[in-house]
Structures are given as C-alpha cells and as structure tokens.
N, C-alpha and C positions, 0 to 999 in steps of 0.2 A: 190090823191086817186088811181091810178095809176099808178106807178113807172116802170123806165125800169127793169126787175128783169134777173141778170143774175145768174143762179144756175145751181146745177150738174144734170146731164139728167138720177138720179137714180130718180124712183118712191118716192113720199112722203115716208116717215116715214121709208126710207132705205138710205137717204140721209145724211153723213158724213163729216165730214172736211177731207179736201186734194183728194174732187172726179177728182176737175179738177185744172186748172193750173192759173186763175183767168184772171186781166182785162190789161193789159201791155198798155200801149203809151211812144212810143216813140220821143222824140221831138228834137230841134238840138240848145236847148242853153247851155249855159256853165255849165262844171263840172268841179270837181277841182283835175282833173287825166292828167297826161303828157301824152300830144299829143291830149286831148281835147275831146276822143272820147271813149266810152268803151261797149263791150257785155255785153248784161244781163246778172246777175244770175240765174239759173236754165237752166244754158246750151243756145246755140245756137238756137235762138227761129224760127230765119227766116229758116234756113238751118238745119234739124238737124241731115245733114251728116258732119261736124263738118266744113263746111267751115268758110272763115270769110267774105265774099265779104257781108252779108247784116247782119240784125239784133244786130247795133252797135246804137249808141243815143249820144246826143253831140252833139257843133259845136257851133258857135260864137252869134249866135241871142237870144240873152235873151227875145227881142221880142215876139220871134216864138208863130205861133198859133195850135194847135195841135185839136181845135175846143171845143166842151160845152160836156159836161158830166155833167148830172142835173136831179136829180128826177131819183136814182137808187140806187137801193140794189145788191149787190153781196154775195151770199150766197157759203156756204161750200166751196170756193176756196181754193188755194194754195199749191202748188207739192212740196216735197224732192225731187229733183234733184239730190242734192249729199249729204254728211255734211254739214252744214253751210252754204249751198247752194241752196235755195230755192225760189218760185216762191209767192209772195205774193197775198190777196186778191184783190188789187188796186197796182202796180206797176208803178213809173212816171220816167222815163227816161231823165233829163235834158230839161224836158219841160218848156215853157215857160210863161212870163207874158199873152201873147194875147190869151191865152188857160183858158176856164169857168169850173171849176170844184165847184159843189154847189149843196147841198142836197145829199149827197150818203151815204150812211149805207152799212158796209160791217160787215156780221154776219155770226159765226161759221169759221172762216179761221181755214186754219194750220197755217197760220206763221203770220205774221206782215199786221194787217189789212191795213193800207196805209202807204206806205215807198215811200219816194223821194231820189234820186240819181242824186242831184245835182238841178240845173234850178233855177225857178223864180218864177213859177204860184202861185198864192194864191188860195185858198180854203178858204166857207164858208159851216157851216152847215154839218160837217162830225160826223158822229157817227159810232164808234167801237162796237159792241155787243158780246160776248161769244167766242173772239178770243183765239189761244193756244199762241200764241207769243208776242210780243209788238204792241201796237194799232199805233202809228205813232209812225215812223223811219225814220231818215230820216241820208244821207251818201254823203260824195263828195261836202261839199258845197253848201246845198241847201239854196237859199236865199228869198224865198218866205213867205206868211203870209198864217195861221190860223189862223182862226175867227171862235167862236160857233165850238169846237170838244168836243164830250159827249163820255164818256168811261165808258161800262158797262160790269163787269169782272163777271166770275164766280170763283169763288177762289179756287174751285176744278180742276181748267182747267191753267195748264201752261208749258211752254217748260222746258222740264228737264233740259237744257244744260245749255240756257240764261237767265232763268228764262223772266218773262213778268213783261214789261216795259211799264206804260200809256204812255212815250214820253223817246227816247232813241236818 
C-alpha cells in the first residue's frame, strides 16, 4: 500500500524518462571481466572528476550482502551518459546472493529497467512497466535467479538503436 517511490523531482505531469540517473548498488562479488573488478556505465559515479580510486563493483564474495530493496517503484530514471552508455532504472553491480531484492516495479525508464552486471542475487516479483529499452539485461556473468518478472511494453515506445528486448 505504500511503496518506497523513488522518482524524478519534476512536478506531476512534467515528469519524463531520463529525468534522473536511477537506483545503482554496488556489490563486491564476482563478474566475469579480467581483474574481477569494473566501473559503471554512465561514467564515473562515485568521482565524477574522472578518477578511478572509488565507484568500481566486483570482487570475490558471491556471498556479499548489499541489504533488502523491497516494496519499491522507480519511476522516469535512467541517464545517456554517452552512446551505449547509460544509466539504467535499477542498476546491480556484481551484487550478491545475501542481498533481498523483491517487489520492485521500475516504470517509464530510458534505458534497461533492471540490468545485472555480473553477481549472484536473486530477485522475486520484478515488473518492467513502459520502459524505452530492454526490461531485464543482464552482462558479465550474471548467475542469479528471476522468479515472477511481468513485462508491460508500450509498442510505441522503444530504443532506436537496440531495439527493446523483454530479456537480453
């Protein structure tokens, strides 16, 4: 009845896809890129005078707990950062099994409503709503479960480039 709602900080009915840059976790288990460790897409998140010293994800604990994410919507997220290079509604970074993701609805993104980049965690009860790009994406190995993901498209609405993918 209540859901954590994270959305763009435009007024109702001025609010668009790509206002903000969406929900990123970072976690430290395994991806399947040499050296075990890599920066997000959409630029340099932690620094973003281009250092590298933080905002990397990765690292050996398939374990890892990265905490509960549950009972939430993420509305109009997702940045073009560059080409091909973007910030998605739901972002998972080599997160792990010990990390709860359950019940979250991400609607209206620009780009790829939940993308995994590597890890372990499973997810129950995800729904894609009116996304531009692919509803779940997932890159680098990711070895985790989906259970209950609902994909509701508008057929009017897709990325020019990649075309939209229910699972890519």
């Amino acid at each position: 009845d209540r859901p954590i709602v994270f959305t763009s900080s435009a007024s109702k009915g001025n609010r668009k896809s790509g206002d903000w840059g969406g929900v990123v976790i970072a976690g430290n288990a395994r991806i399947n890129i040499a050296g075990g460790t890599a920066p997000f897409e959409g630029g340099n998140l932690a620094n973003p005078d281009g250092t590298t010293s933080d905002g990397e994800y990765g690292g050996l604990n398939d374990l890892d707990n990265s905490g509960e994410l549950k009972y939430v919507r993420i509305e109009f997220a997702g940045f073009p950062y560059q080409t091909n290079n973007e910030l998605n509604a739901l972002t998972l970074g080599g997160v792990g099994s010990g990390t709860k993701l359950e019940y979250i609805q991400c609607s209206y993104g620009f780009d790829d409503a939940f993308e995994w980049f590597g890890g372990t965690v499973n997810a129950k009860h995800l729904i894609a709503f009116r996304g531009n790009d692919d509803d779940f994406d997932t890159d680098f190995g990711y070895r985790g479960k989906v259970q209950f993901g609902l994909v509701i498209r508008d057929t009017a609405i897709a990325d020019p480039v990649s075309g939209a993918n229910g699972f890519e």
